[in-house]
C-alpha positions as CSV (number, residue, x, y, z in Angstrom):
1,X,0.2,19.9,-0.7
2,X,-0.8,20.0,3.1
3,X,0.9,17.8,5.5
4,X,-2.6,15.5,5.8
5,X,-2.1,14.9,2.2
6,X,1.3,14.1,2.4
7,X,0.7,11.5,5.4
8,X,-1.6,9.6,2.9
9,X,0.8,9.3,-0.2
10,X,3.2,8.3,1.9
11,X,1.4,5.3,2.3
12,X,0.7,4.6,-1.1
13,X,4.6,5.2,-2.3
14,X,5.2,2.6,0.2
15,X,2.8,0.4,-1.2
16,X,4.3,0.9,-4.4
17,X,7.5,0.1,-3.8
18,X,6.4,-3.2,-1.6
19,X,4.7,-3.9,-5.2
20,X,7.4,-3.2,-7.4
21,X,9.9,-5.3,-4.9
22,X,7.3,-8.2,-4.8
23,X,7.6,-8.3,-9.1
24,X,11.2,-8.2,-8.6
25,X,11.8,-10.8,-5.6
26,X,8.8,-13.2,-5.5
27,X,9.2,-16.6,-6.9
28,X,6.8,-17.6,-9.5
29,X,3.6,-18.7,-7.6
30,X,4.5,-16.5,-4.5
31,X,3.1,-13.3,-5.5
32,X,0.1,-12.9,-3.8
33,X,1.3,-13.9,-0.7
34,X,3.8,-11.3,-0.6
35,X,1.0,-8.5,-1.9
36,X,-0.9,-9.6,1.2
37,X,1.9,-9.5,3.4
38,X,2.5,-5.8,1.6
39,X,-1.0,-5.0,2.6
40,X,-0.4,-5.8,6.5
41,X,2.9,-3.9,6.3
42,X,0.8,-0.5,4.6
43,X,-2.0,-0.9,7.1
44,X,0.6,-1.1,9.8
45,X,2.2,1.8,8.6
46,X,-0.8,3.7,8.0
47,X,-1.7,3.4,11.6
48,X,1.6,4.4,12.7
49,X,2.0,7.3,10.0
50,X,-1.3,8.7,11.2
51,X,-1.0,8.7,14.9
52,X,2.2,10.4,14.0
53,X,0.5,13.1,13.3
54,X,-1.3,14.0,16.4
55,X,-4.2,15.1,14.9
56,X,-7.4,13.5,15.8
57,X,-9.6,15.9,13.0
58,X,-10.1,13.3,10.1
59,X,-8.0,10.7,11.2
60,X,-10.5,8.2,9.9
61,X,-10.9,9.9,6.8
62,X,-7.0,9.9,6.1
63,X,-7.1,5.8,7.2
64,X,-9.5,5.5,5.1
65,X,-8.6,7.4,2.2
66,X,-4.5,5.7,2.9
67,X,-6.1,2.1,2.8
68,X,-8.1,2.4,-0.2
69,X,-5.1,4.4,-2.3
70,X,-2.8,1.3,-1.1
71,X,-5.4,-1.0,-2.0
72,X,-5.8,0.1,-5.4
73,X,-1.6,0.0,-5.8
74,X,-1.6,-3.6,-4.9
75,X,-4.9,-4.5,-6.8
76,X,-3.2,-2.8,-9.9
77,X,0.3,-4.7,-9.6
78,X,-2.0,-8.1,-8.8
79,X,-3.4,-7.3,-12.2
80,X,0.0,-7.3,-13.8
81,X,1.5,-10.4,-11.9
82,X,-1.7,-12.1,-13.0
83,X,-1.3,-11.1,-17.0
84,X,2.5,-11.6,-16.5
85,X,1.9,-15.2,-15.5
86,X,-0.3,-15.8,-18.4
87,X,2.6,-15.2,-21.1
């Protein structure tokens, strides 16, 4: 796996363990706040992972493609805390 590849799943592990803490921490209700306060925290760390890298070649490609991967974490768990609540 090349290093640009690895800057981007970093990202979306970290967006996947903000999701798994939110299921485990949040009070019923309190989800989505948190998930959006997980998004900020992934965007924030996107932009800090990637400027890391001192590469300017695709650096809005890897935002973009970081964003969207950590997007699609927190839609997923979303989708769970929203069928979990329904039980």
């Amino acid at each position: 796996m090349s290093w640009q590849w690895k800057s981007v799943v970093v990202v979306w592990l970290f967006a996947l363990v903000c999701a798994v803490l939110t299921g485990l921490h949040s009070f019923p209700g309190q989800a989505l706040v948190w998930i959006g306060l997980s998004f900020a925290g992934c965007v924030i760390g996107t932009l800090c992972v990637q400027l890391a890298t001192g590469r300017k070649e695709g650096y809005v490609n890897r935002v973009t493609v970081s964003l969207v991967g950590a997007v699609a974490v927190l839609a997923g768990a979303t989708g769970i805390f929203a069928l979990a609540g329904l039980a």
